[in-house]
C-alpha positions as CSV (number, residue, x, y, z in Angstrom):
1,X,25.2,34.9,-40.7
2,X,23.3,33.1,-43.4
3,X,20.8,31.0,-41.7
4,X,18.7,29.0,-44.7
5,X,15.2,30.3,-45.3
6,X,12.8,28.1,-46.4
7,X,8.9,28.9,-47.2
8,X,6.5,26.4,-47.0
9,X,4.6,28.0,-50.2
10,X,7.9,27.5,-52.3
11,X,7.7,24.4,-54.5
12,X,9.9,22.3,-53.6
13,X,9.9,22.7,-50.5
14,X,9.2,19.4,-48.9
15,X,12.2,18.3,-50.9
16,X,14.3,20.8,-49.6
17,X,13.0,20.1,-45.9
18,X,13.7,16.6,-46.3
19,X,17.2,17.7,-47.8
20,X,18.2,20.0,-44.6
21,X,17.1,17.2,-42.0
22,X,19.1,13.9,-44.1
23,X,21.7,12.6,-41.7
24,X,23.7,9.6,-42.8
25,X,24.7,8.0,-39.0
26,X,26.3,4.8,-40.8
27,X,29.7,4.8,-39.9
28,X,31.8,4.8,-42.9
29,X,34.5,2.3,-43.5
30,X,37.2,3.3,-41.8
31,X,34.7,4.0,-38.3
32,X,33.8,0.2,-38.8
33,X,37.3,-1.3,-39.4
34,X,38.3,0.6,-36.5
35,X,35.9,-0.6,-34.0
36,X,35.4,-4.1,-35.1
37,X,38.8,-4.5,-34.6
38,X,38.8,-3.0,-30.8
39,X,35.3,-5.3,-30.3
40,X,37.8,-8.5,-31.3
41,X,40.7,-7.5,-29.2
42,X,38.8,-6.5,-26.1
43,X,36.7,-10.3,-26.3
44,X,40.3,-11.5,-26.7
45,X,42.3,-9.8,-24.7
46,X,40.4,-8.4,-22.1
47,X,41.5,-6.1,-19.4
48,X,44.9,-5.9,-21.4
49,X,43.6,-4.7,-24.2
50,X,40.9,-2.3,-22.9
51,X,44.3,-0.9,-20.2
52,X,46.0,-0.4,-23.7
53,X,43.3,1.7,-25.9
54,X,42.7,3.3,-22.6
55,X,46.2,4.9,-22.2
56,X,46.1,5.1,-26.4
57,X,43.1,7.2,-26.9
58,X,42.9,9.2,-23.7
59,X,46.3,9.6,-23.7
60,X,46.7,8.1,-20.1
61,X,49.6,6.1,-18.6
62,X,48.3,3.5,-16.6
63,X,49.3,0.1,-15.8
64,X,46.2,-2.0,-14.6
65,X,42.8,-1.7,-14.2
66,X,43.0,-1.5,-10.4
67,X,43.9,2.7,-11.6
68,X,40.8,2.8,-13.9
69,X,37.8,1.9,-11.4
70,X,37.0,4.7,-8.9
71,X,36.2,3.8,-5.5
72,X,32.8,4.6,-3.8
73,X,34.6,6.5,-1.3
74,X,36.1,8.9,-4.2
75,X,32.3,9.1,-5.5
76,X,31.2,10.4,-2.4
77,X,34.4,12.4,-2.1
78,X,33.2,14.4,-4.9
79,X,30.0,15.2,-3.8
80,X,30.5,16.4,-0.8
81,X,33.0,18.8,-2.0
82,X,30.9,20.3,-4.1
83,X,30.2,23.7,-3.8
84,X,27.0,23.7,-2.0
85,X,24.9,26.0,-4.8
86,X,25.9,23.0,-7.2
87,X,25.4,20.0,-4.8
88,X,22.0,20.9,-3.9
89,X,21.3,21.7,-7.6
90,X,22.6,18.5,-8.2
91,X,19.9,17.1,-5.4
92,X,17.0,18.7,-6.8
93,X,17.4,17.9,-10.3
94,X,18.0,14.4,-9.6
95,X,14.9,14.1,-6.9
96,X,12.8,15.8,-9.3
97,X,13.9,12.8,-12.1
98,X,13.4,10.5,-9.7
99,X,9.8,11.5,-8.9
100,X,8.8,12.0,-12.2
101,X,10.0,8.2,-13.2
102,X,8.0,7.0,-10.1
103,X,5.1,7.2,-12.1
104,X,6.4,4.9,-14.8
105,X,6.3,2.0,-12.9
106,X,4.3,-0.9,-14.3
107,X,3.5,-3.7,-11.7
108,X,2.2,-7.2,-12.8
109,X,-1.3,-8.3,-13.4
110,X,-3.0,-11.0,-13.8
111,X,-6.7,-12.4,-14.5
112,X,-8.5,-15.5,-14.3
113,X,-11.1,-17.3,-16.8
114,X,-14.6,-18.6,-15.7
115,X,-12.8,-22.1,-16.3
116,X,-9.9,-21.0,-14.0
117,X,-7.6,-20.5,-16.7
118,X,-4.9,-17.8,-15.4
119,X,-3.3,-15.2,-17.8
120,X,-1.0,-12.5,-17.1
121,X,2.3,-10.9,-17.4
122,X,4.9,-10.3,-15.1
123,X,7.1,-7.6,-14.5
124,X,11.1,-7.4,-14.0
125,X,14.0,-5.5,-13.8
126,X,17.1,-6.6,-16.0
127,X,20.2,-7.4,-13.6
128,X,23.0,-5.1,-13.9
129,X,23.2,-2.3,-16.5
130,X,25.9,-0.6,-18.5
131,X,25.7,3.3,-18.6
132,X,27.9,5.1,-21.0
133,X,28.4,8.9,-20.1
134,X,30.5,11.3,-22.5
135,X,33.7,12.8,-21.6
136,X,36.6,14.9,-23.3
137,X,34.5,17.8,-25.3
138,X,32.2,17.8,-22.8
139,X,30.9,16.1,-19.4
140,X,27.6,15.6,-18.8
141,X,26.3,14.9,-15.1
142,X,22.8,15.1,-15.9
143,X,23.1,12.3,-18.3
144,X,24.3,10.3,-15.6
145,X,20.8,11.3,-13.6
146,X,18.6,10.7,-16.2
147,X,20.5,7.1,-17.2
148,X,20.9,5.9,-13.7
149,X,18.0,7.0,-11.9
150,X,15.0,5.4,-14.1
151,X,17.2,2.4,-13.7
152,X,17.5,2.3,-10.1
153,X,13.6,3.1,-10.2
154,X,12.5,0.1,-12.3
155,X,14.9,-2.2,-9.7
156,X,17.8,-2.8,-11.7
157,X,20.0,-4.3,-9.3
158,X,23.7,-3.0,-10.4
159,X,24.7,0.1,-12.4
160,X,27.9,-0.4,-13.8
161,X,29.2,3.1,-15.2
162,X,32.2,4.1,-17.7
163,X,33.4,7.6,-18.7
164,X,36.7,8.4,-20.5
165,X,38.8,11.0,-18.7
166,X,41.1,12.0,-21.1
167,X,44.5,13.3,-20.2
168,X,43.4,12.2,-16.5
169,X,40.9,15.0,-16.4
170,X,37.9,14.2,-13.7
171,X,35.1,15.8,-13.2
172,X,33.6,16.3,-10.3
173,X,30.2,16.4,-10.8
174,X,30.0,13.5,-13.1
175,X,31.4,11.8,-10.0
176,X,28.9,13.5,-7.9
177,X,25.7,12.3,-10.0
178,X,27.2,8.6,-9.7
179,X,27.3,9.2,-6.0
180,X,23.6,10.2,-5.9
181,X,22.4,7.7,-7.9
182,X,23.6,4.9,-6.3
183,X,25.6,3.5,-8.9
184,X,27.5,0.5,-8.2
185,X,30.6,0.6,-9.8
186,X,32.4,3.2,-12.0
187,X,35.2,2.9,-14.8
188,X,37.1,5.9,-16.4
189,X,37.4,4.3,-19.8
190,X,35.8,5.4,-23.2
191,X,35.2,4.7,-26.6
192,X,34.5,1.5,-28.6
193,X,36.5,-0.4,-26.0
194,X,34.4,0.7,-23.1
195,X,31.2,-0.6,-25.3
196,X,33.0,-3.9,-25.9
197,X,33.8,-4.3,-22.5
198,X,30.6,-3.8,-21.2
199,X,29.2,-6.0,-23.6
200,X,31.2,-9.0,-23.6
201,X,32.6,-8.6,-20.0
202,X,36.5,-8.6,-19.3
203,X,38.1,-9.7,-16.1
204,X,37.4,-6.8,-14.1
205,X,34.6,-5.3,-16.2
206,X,31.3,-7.2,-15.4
207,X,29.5,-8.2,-18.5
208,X,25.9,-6.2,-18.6
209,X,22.3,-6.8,-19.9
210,X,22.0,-3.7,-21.5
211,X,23.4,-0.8,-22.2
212,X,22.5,3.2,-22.6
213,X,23.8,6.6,-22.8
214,X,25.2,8.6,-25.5
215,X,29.1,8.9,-27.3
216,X,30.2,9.5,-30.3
217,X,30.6,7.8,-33.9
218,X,33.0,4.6,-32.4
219,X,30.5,4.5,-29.2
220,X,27.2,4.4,-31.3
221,X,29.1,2.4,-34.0
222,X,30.2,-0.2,-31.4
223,X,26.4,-0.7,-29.8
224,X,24.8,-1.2,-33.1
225,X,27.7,-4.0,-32.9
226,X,27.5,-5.3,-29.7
227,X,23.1,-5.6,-30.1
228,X,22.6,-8.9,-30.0
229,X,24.9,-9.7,-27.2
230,X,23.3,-6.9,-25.0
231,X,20.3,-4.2,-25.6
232,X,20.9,-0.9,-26.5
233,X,19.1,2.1,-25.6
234,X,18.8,3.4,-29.4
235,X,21.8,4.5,-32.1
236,X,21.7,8.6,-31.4
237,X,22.1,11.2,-33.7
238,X,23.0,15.1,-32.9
239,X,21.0,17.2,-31.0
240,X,17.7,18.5,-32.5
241,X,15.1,21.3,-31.7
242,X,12.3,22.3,-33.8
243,X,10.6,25.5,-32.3
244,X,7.1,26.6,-33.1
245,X,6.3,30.1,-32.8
246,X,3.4,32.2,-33.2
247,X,5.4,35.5,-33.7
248,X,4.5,36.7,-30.1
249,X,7.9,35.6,-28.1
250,X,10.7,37.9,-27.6
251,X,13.2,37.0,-30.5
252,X,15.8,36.8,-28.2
253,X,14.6,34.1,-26.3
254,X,14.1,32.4,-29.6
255,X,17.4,33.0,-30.8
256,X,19.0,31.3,-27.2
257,X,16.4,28.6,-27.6
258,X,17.9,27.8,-31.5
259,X,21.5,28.1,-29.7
260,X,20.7,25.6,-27.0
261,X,21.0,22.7,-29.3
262,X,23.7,24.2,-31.7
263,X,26.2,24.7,-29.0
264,X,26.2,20.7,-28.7
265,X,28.1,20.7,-31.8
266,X,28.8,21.6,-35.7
267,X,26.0,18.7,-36.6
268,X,23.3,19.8,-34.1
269,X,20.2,21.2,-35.8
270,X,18.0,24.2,-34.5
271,X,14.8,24.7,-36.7
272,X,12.1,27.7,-36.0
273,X,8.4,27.6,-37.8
274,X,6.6,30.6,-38.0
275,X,4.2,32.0,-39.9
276,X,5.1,35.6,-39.4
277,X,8.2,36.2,-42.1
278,X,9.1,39.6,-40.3
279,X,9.1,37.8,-37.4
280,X,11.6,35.4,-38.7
281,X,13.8,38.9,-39.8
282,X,13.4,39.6,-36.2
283,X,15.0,36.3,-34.6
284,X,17.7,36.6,-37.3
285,X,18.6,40.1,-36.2
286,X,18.8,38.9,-32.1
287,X,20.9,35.4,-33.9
288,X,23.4,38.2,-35.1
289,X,23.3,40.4,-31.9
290,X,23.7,37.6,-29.2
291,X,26.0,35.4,-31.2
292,X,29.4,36.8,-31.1
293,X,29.2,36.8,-27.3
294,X,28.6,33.0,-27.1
295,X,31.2,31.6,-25.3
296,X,30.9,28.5,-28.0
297,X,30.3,31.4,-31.2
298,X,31.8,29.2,-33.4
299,X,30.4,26.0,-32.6
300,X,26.9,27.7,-33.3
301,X,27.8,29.5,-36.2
302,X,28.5,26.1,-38.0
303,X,25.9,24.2,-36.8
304,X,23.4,26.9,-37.7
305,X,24.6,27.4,-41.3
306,X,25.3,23.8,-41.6
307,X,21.9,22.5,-40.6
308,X,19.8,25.4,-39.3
309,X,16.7,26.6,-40.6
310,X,14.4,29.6,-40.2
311,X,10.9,28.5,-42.1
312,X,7.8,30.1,-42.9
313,X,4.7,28.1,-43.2
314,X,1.1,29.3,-43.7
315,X,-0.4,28.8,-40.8
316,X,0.0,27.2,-37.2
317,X,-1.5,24.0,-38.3
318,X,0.6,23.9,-41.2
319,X,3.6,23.7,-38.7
320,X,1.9,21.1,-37.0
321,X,2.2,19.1,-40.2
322,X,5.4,20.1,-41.0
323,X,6.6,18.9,-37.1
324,X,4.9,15.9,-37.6
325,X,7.3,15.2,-40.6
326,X,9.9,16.6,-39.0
327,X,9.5,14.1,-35.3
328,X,12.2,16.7,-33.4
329,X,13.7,15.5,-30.7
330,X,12.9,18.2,-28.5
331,X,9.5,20.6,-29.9
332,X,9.0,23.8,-28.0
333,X,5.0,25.3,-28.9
334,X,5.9,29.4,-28.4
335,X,2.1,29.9,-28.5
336,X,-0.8,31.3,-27.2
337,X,-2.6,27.4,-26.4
338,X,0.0,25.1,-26.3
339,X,-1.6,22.1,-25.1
340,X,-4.4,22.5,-27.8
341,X,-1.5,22.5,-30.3
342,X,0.4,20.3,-28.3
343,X,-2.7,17.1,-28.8
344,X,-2.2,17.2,-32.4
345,X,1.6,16.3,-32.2
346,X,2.0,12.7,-33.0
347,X,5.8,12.8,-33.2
348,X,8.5,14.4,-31.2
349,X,10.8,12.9,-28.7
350,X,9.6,15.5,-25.8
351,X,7.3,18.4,-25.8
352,X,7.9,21.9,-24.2
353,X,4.8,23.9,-23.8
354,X,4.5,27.9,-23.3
355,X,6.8,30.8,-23.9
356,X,8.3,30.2,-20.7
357,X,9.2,26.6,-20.9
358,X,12.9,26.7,-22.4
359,X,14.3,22.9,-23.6
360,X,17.4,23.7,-21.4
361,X,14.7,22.9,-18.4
362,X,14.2,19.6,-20.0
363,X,18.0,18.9,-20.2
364,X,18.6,19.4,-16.1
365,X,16.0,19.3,-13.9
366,X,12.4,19.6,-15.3
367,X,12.2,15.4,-14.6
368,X,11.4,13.6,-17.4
369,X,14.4,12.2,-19.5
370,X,16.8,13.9,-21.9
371,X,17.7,11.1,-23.5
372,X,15.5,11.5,-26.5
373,X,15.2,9.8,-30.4
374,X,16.7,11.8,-32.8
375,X,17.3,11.8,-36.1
376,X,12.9,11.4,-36.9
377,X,13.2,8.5,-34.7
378,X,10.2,10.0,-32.9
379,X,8.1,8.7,-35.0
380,X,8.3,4.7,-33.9
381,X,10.5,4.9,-30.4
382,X,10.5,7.3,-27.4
383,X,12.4,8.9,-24.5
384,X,14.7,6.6,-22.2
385,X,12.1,5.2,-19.2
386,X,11.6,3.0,-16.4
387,X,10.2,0.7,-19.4
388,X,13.2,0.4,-20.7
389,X,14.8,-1.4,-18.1
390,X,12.1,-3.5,-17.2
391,X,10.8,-7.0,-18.7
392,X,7.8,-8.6,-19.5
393,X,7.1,-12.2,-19.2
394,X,3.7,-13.2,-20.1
395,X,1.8,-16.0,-17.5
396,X,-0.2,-18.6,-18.6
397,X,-1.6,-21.3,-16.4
398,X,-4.3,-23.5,-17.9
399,X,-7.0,-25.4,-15.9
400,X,-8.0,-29.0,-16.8
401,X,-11.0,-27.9,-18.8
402,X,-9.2,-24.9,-20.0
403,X,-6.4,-27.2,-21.3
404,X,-9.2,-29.1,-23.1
405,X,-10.8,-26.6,-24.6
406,X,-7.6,-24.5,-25.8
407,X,-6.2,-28.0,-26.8
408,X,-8.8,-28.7,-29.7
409,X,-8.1,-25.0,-30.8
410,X,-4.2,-25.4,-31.0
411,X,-4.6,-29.1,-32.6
412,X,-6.6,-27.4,-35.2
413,X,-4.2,-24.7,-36.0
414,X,-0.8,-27.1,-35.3
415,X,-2.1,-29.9,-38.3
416,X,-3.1,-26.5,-40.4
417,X,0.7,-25.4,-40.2
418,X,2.0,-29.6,-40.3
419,X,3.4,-29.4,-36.8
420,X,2.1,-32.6,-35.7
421,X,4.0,-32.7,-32.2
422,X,2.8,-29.2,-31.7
423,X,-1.0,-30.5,-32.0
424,X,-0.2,-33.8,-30.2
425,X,0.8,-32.0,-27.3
426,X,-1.7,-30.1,-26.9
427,X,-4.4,-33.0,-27.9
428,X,-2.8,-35.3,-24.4
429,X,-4.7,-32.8,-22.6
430,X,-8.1,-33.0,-24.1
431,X,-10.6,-34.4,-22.1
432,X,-12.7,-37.2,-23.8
């Protein structure tokens, strides 16, 4: 398998790097067409029209949306049928999350002047969120851990969940995570029309504050639609791992590591530094032994030809650079002293330290959250947090003499800007 090489020394190479990492995640015309056009129909018909792209697109026959919402009884259902290796699996992973979230926790605080002047800020949870978990392809239960549980940690008060199940297909340990989580109530629709709903609220669909969890093109297309009306997590972009190596790991772990992310799918990318070219000739060789008894070969085999990358750079702090450009979603350090290495990162969506630290660890059960910025969005946002389903509401109460002497400040600055009722107000409250 051709894998691209790239060498750090080459020139050109920053042009080529920049090259193998592009990602256009604007929806082209036809995407946008599409899912305005379920957006309108959903804020006009409601649960009519989300009932009909739901039978459509999932190929389902249903009549109402009284078939479409699970009841907590069927939640529980499916967790305690569960064999028991997977439900307490399923426990750990999700206690862990929860512990590690614990600490994210921001509380209020407040402080008060000499004059008595109080400032402060406030802290609280949105009201009900909207979490979108993946079906068809795929189903993934620990997204509905790491989604769900930082909410219920930061106090949100309702968890509304939807998941397509295509051709009627369940599964049971999504239904199991929504059971451990706590989440309120639970839809098995999909798509653009599940966004929309969410959103803008039908008759059985509550509308939401916010919501988060990844989908594909018409479920990221239709949240950078809906923004505005509700908050959004972030617009994601395929899976991403960018692994460091000082030449000292067994290749084949290496190679596993690189098909961790590729087995996502064809536009996953799996990148290795190292400055050791044979090496590199090494991980190639275990890529070509282990591959063709992947059960998702194929799947890897595109993505890594696609958007893979084996690069040699000059030295270990030249791949620091180089991963600083590159802001990875997910950076494993296959070092000697990763957390020397690991302080100079500035961007990358989560960190994994040591030979032994796999990213798959990360995905399940490690406990802190999966749901990562891709696409060098590292290097302005960060992972999904308690923070992101809290608020902040700054407190300001003045005292008399603090009025008075903030009041001739803010006149000042009001008739600098020509807001005259801006200074007036605050000049009643001068003291003569």
């Amino acid at each position: 398998m051709n894998i691209k090489r790239l060498n750090s020394s080459d020139a050109g190479f920053w042009q080529d790097l920049d090259a193998l990492l592009a990602w256009e995640s604007v929806s082209d015309k036809a995407v946008n067409d599409t899912v305005t056009g379920i957006i309108a129909d959903i804020r006009s018909r409601g649960d009519a029209a989300l009932v009909e792209y739901t039978n459509r697109f999932d190929r389902m026959s249903v009549s109402d949306m009284g078939e479409l919402e699970i009841p907590a009884g069927r939640l529980q259902q499916a967790l305690d049928g569960l064999p028991v290796n997977q439900r307490e699996a399923l426990q750990k992973a999700a206690d862990r999350v929860r512990v590690y979230h614990d600490h994210q926790k921001q509380d209020s605080w407040r402080y008060t002047e000499a004059d008595g002047t109080v400032l402060g800020q406030q802290i609280t949870a949105l009201d009900r969120v909207g979490l979108y978990v993946p079906g068809g392809k795929a189903a993934y239960p620990s997204s509905v851990l790491m989604s769900a549980i930082p909410a219920k940690v930061a106090g949100v008060a309702e968890l509304i969940m939807v998941v397509p199940t295509p051709d009627g297909e369940i599964n049971e340990l999504v239904f199991a995570a929504a059971a451990i989580c706590g989440v309120d109530r639970v839809f098995t629709v999909g798509g653009a029309q599940a966004i929309a709903a969410l959103a803008y609220g039908t008759e059985t669909v509550p509308q939401v504050d916010k919501i988060v969890g990844p989908g594909n093109i018409y479920v990221a297309t239709a949240k950078r639609y809906v923004f505005g009306a509700v908050g959004i997590d972030m617009i994601a972009g395929p899976s991403e791992i960018l692994v460091v190596c000082d030449g000292q790991t067994d290749p084949d772990w290496i190679a596993m590591d690189l098909f961790s992310q590729a087995e996502h799918d064809e536009d996953a990318q799996s990148i290795l530094l190292c400055p050791d070219a044979d090496y590199l000739d090494r991980v190639q060789a275990s890529i070509d032994k282990l591959l063709p008894d992947m059960q998702r070969a194929e799947m890897i085999r595109a993505s890594l030809v696609g958007r893979g990358a084996l690069i040699q750079v000059k030295d270990l702090d030249e791949a620091v650079t180089i991963t600083n450009h590159i802001a990875p979603e997910h950076l494993e350090l296959s070092v000697a002293e990763p957390e020397a290495m690991a302080k100079n990162i500035k961007h990358a969506g989560a960190i994994f330290m040591g030979r032994y630290t796999s990213e798959a660890l990360g995905d399940y059960c490690a406990g802190p959250n999966h749901v990562l910025p891709t696409s060098r969005t590292a290097r302005y946002s960060s992972p999904l947090g308690v923070y992101d389903f809290q608020k902040r509401s700054s407190l300001i109460m003045c005292s008399t003499e603090g009025a008075s002497e903030l009041g001739k400040v803010a006149s000042i600055l009001a008739r600098g800007e020509g807001l005259e009722a801006h200074a007036r107000s605050a000049e009643y409250r001068i003291k003569e």
